[in-house]
PDB file of N, CA, C and O in Angstrom:
ATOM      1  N   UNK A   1     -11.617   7.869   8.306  1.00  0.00           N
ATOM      2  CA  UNK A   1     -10.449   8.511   8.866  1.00  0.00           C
ATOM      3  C   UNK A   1     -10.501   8.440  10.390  1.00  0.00           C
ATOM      4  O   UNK A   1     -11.578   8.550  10.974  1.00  0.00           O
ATOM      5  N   UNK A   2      -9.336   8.256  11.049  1.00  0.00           N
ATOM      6  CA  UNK A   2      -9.198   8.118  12.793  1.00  0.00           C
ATOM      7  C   UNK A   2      -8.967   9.480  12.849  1.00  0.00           C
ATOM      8  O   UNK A   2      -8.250  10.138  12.095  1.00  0.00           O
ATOM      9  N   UNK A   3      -9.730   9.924  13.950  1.00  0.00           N
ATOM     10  CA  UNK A   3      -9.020  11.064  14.728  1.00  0.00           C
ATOM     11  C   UNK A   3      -8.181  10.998  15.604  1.00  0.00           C
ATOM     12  O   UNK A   3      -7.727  12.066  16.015  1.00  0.00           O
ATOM     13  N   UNK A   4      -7.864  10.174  15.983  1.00  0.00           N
ATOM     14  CA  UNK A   4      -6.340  10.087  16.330  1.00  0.00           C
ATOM     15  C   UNK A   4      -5.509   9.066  15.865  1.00  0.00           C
ATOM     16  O   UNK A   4      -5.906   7.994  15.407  1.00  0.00           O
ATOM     17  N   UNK A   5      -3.990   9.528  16.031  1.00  0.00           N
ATOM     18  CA  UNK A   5      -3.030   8.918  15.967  1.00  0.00           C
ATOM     19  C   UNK A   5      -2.144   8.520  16.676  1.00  0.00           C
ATOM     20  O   UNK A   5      -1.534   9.382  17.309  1.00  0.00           O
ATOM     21  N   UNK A   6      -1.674   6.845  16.866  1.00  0.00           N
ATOM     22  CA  UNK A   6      -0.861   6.541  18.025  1.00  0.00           C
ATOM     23  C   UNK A   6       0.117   5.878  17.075  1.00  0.00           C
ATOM     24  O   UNK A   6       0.003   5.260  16.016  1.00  0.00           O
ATOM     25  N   UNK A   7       1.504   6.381  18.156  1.00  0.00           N
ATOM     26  CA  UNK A   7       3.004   5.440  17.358  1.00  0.00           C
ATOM     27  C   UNK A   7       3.079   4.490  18.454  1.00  0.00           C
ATOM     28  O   UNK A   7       2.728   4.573  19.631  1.00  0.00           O
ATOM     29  N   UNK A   8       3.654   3.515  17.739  1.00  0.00           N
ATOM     30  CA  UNK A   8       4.293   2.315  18.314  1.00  0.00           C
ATOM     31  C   UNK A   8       5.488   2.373  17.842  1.00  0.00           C
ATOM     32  O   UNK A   8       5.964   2.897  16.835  1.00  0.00           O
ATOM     33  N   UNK A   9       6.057   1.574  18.970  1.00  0.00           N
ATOM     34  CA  UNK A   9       7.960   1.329  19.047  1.00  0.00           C
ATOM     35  C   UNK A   9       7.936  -0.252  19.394  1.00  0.00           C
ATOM     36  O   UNK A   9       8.187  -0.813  20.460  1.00  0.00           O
ATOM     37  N   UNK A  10       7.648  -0.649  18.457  1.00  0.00           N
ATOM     38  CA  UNK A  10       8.087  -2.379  18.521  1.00  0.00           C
ATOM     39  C   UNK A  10       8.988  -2.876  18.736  1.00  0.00           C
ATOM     40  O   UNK A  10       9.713  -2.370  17.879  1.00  0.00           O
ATOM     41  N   UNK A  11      10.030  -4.036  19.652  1.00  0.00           N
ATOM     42  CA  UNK A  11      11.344  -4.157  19.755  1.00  0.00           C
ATOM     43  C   UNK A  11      10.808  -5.282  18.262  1.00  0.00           C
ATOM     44  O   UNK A  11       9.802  -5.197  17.558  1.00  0.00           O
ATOM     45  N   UNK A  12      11.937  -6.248  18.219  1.00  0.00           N
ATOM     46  CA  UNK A  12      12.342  -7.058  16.928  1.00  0.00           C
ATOM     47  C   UNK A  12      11.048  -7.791  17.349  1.00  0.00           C
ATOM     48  O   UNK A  12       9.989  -7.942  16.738  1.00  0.00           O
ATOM     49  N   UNK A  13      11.492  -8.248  18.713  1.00  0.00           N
ATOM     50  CA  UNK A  13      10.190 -10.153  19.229  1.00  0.00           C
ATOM     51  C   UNK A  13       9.011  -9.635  18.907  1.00  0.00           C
ATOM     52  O   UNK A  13       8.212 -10.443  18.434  1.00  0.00           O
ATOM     53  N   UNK A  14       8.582  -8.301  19.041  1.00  0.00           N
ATOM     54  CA  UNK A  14       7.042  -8.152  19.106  1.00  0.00           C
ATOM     55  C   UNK A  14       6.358  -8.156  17.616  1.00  0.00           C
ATOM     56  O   UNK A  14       5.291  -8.662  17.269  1.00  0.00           O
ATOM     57  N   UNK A  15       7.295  -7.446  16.873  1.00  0.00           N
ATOM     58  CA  UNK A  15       6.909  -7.184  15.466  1.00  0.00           C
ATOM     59  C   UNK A  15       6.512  -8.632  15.023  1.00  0.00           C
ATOM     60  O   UNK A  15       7.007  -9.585  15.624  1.00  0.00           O
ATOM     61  N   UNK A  16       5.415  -8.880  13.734  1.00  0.00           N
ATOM     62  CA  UNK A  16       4.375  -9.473  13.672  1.00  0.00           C
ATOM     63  C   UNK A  16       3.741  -9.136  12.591  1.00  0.00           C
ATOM     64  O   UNK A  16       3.795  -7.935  12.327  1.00  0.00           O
ATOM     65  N   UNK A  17       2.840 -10.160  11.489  1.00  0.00           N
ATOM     66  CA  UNK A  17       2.002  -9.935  11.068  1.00  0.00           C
ATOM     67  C   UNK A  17       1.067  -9.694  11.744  1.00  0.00           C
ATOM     68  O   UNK A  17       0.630  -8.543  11.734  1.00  0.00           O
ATOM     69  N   UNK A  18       0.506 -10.608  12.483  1.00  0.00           N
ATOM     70  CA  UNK A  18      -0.421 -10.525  13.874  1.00  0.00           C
ATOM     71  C   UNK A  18      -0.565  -8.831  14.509  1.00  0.00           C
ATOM     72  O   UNK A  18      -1.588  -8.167  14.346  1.00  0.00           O
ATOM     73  N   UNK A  19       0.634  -8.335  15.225  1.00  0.00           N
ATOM     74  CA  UNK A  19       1.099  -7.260  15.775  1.00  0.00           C
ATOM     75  C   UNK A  19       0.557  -6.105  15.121  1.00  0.00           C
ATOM     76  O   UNK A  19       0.006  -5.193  15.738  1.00  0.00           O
ATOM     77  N   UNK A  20       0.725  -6.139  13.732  1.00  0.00           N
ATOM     78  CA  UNK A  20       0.217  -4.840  12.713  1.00  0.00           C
ATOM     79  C   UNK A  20      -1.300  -4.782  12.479  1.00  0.00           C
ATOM     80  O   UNK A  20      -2.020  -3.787  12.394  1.00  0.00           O
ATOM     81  N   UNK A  21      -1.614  -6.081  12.396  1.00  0.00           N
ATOM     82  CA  UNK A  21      -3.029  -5.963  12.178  1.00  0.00           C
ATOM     83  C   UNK A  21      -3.672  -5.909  13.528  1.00  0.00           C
ATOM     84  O   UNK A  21      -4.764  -5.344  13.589  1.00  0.00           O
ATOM     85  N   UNK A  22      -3.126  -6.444  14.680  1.00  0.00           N
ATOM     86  CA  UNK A  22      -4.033  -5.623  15.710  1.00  0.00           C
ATOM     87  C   UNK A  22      -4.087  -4.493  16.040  1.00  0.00           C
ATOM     88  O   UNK A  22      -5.188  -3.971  16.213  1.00  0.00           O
ATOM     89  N   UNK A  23      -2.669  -3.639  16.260  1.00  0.00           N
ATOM     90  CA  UNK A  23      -3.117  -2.257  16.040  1.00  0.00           C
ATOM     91  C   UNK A  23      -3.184  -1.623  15.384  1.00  0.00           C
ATOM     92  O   UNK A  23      -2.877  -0.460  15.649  1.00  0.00           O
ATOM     93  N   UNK A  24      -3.643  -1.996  14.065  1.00  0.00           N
ATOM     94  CA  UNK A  24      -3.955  -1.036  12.912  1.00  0.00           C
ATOM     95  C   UNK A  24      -2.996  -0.221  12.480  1.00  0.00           C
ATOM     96  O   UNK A  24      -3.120   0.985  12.267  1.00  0.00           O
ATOM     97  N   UNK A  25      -1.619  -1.155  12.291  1.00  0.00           N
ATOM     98  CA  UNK A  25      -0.552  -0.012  11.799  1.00  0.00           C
ATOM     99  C   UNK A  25      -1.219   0.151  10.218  1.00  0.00           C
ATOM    100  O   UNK A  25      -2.049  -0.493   9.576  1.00  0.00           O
ATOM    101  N   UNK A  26      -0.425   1.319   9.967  1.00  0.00           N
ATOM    102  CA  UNK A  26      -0.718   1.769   8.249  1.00  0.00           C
ATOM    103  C   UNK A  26       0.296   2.855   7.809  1.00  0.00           C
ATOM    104  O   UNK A  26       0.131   3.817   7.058  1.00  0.00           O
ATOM    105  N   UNK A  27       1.482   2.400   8.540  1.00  0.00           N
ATOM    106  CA  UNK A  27       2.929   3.252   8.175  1.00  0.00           C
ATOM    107  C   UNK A  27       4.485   2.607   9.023  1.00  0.00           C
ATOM    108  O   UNK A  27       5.044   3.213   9.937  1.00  0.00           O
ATOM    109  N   UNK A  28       4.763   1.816   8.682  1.00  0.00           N
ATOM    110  CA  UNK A  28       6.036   1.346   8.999  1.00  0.00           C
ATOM    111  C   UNK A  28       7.511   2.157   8.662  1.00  0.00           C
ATOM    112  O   UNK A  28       7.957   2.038   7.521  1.00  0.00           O
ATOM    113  N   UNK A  29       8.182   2.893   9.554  1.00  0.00           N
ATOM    114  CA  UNK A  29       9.429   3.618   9.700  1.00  0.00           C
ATOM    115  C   UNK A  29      10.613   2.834  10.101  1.00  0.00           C
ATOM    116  O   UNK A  29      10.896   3.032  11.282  1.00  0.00           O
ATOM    117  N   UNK A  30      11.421   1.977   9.472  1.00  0.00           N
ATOM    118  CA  UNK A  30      12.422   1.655   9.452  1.00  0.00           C
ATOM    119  C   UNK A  30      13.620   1.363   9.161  1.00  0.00           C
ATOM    120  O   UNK A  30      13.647   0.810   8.061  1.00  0.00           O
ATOM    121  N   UNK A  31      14.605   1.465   9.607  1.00  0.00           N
ATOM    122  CA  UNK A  31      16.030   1.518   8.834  1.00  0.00           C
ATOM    123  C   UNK A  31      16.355  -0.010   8.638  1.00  0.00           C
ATOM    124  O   UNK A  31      17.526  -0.075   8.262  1.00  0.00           O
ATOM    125  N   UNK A  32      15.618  -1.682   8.773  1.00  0.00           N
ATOM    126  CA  UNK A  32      16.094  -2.551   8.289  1.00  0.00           C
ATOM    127  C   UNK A  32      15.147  -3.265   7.573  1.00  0.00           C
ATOM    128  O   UNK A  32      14.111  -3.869   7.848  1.00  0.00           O
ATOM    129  N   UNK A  33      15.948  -2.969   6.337  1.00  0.00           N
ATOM    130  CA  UNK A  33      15.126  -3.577   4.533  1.00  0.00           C
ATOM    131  C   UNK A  33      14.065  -4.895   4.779  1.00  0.00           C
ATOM    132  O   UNK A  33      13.086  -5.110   4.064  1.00  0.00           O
ATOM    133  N   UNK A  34      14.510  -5.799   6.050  1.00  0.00           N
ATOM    134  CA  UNK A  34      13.982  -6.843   6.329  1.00  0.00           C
ATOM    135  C   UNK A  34      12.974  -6.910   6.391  1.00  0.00           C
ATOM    136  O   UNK A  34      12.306  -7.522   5.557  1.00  0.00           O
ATOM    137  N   UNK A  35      12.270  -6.045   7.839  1.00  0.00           N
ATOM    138  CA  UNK A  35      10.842  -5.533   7.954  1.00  0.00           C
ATOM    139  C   UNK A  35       9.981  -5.280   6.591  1.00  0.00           C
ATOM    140  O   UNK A  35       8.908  -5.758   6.223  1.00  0.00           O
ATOM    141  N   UNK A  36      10.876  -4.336   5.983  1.00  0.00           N
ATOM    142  CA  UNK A  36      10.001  -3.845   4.757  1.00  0.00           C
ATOM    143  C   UNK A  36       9.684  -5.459   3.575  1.00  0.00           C
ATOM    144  O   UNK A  36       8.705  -5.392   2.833  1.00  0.00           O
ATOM    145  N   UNK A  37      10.214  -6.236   3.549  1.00  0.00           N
ATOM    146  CA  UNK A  37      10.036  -7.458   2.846  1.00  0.00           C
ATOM    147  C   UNK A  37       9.060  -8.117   3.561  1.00  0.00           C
ATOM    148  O   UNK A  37       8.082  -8.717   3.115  1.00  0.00           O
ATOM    149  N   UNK A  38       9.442  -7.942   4.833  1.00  0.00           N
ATOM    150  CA  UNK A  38       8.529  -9.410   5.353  1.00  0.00           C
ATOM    151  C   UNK A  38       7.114  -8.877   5.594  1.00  0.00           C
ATOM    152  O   UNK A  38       6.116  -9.587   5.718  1.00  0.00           O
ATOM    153  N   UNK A  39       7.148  -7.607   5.642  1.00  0.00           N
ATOM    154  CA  UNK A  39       5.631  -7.169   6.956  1.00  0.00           C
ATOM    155  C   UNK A  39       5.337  -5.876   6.242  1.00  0.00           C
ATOM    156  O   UNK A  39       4.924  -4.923   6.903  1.00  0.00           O
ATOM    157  N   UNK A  40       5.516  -5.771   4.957  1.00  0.00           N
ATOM    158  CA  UNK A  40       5.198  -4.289   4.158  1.00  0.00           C
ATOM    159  C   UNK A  40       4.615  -4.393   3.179  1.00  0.00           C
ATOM    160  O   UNK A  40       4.496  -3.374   2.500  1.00  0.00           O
ATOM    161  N   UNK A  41       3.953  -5.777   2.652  1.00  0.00           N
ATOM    162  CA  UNK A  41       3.436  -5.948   1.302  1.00  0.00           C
ATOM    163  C   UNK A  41       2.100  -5.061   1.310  1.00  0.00           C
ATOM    164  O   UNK A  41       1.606  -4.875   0.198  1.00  0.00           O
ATOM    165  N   UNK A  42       1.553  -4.580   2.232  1.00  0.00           N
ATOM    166  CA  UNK A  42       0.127  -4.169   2.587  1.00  0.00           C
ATOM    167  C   UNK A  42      -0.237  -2.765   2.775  1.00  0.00           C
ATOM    168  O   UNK A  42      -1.281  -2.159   2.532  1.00  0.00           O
ATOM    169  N   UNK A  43       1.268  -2.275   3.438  1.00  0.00           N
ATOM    170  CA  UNK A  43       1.679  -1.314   4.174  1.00  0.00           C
ATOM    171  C   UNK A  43       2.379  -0.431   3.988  1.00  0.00           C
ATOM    172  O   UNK A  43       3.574  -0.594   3.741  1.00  0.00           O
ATOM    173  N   UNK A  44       1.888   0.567   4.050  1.00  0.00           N
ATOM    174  CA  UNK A  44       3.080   2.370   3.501  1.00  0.00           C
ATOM    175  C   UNK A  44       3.929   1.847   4.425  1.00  0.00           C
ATOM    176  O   UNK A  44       3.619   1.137   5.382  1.00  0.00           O
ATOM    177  N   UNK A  45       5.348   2.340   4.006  1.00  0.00           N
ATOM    178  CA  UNK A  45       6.761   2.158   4.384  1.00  0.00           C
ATOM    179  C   UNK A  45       7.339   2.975   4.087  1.00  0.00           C
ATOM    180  O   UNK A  45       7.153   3.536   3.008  1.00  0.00           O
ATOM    181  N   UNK A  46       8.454   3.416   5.132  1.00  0.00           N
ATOM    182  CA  UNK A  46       9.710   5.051   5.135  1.00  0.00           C
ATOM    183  C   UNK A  46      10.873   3.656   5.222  1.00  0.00           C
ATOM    184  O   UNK A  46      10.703   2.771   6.061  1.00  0.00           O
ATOM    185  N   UNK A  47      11.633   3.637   4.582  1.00  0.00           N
ATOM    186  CA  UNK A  47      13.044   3.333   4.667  1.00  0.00           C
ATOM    187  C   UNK A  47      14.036   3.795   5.170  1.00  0.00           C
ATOM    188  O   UNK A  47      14.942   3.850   4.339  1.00  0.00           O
ATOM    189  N   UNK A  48      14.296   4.131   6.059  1.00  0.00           N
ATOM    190  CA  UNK A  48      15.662   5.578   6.299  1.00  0.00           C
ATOM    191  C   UNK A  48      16.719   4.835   6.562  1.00  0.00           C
ATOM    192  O   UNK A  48      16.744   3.733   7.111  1.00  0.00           O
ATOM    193  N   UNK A  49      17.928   5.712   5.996  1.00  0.00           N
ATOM    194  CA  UNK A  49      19.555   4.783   6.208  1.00  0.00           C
ATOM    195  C   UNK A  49      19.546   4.375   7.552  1.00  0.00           C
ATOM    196  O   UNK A  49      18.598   4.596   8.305  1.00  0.00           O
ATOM    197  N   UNK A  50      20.729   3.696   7.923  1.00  0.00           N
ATOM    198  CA  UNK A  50      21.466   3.101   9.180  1.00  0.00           C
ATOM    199  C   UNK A  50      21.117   4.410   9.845  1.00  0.00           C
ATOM    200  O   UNK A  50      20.134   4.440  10.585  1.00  0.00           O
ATOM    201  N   UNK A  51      21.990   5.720   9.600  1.00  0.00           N
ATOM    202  CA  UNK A  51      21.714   6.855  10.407  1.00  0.00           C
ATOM    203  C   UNK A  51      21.251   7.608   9.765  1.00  0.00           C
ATOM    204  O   UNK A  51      21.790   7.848   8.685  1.00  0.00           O
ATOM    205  N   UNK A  52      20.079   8.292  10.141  1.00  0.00           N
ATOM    206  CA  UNK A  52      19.413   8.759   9.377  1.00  0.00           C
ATOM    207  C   UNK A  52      20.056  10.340   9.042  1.00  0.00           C
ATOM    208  O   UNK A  52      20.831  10.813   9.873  1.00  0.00           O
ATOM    209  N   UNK A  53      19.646  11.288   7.567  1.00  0.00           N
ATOM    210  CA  UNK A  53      20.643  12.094   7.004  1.00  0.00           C
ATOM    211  C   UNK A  53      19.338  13.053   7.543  1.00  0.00           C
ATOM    212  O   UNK A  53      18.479  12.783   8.382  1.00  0.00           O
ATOM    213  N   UNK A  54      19.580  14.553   6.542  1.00  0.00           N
ATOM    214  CA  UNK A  54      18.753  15.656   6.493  1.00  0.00           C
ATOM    215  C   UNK A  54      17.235  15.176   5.680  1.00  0.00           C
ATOM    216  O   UNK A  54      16.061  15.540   5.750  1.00  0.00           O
ATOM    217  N   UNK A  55      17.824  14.403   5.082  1.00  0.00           N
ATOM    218  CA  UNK A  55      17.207  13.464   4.045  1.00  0.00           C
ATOM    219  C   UNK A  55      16.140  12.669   4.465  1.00  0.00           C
ATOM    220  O   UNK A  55      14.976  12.603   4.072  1.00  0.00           O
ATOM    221  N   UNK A  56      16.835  12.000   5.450  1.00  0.00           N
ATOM    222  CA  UNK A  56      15.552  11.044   5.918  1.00  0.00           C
ATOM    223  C   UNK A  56      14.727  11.865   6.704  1.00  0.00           C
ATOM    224  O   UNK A  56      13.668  11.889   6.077  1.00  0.00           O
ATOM    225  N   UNK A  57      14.610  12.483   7.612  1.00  0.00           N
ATOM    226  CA  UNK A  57      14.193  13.328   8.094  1.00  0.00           C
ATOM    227  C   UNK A  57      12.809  14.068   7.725  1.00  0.00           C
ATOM    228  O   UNK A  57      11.639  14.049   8.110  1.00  0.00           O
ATOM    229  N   UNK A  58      13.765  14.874   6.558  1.00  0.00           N
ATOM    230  CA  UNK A  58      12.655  15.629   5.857  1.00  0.00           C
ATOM    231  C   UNK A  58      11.639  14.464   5.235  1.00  0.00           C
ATOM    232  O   UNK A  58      10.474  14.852   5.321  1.00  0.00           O
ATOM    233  N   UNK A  59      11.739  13.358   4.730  1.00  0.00           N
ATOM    234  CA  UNK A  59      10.972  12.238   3.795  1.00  0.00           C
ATOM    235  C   UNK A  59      10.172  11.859   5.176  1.00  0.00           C
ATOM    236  O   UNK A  59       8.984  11.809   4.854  1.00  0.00           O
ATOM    237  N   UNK A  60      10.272  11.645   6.214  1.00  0.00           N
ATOM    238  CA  UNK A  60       9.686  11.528   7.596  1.00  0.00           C
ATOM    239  C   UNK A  60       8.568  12.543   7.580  1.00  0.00           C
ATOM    240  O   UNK A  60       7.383  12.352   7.308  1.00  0.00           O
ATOM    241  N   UNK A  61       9.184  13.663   7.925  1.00  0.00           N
ATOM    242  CA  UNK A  61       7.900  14.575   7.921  1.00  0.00           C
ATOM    243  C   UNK A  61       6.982  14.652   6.782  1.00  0.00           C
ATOM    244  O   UNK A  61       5.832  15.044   6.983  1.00  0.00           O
ATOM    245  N   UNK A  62       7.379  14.310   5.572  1.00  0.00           N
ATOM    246  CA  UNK A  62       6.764  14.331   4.541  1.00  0.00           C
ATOM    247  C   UNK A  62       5.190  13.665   4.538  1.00  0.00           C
ATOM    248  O   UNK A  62       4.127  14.038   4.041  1.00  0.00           O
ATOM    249  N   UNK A  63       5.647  12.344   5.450  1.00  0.00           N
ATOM    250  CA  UNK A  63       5.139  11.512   4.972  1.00  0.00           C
ATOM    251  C   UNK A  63       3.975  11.260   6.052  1.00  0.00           C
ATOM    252  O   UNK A  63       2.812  10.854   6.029  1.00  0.00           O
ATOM    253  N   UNK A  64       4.915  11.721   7.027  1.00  0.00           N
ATOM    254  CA  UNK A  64       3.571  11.695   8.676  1.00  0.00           C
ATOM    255  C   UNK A  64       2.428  13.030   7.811  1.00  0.00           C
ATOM    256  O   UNK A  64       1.204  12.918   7.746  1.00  0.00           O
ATOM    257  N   UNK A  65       3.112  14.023   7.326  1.00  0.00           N
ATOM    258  CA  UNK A  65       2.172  15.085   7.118  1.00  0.00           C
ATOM    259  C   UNK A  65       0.850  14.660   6.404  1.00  0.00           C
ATOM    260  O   UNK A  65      -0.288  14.871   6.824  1.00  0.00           O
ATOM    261  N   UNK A  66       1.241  13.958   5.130  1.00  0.00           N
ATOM    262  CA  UNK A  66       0.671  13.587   4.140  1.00  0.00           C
ATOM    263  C   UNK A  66      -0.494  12.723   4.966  1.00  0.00           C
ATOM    264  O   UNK A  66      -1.692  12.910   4.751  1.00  0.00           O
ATOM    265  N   UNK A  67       0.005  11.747   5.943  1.00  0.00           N
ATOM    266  CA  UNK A  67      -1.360  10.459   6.315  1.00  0.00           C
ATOM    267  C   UNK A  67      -1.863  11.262   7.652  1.00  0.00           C
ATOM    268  O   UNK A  67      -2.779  10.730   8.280  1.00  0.00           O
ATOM    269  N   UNK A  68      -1.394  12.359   8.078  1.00  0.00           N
ATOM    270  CA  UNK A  68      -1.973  12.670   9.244  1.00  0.00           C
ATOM    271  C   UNK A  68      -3.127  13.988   8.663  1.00  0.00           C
ATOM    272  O   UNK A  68      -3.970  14.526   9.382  1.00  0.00           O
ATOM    273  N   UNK A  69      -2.908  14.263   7.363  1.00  0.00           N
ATOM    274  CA  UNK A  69      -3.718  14.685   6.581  1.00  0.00           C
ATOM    275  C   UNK A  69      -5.015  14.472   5.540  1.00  0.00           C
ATOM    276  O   UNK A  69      -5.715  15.152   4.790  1.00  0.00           O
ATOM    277  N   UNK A  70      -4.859  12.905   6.042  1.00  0.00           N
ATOM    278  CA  UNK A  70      -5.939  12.337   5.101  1.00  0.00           C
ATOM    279  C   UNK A  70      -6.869  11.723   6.257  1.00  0.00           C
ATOM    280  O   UNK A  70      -7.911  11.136   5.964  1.00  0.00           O
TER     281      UNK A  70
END
């Protein structure tokens, strides 16, 4: 387990197989299905609509809680 946790904000160019595995992503948050096909086979993934609802939100916190808990 890391004791800490860092977010990244990738624009489109940077995102990467390469990109994830250097900084050790292990949770991808995004609203386009694409990402999740191309660069998620490995990788926990949040889906949230175009704009995100009460819905996505709460499934957000859900989910940071859950891995920032393990």
């Amino acid at each position: 387990m890391r004791s800490f946790r860092t977010f990244y904000f990738p624009d489109s160019n940077e995102l990467s197989q390469a990109y994830l595995e250097k900084n050790q992503i292990d949770l991808i948050v995004t609203n386009y299905t694409e990402y999740i096909t191309e660069y998620a086979q490995n990788i926990d993934y949040l889906l949230l609509k175009t704009f995100p609802d009460d819905y996505d939100w709460e499934a957000l916190e859900a989910k940071l809680n859950t891995n920032f808990n393990n």
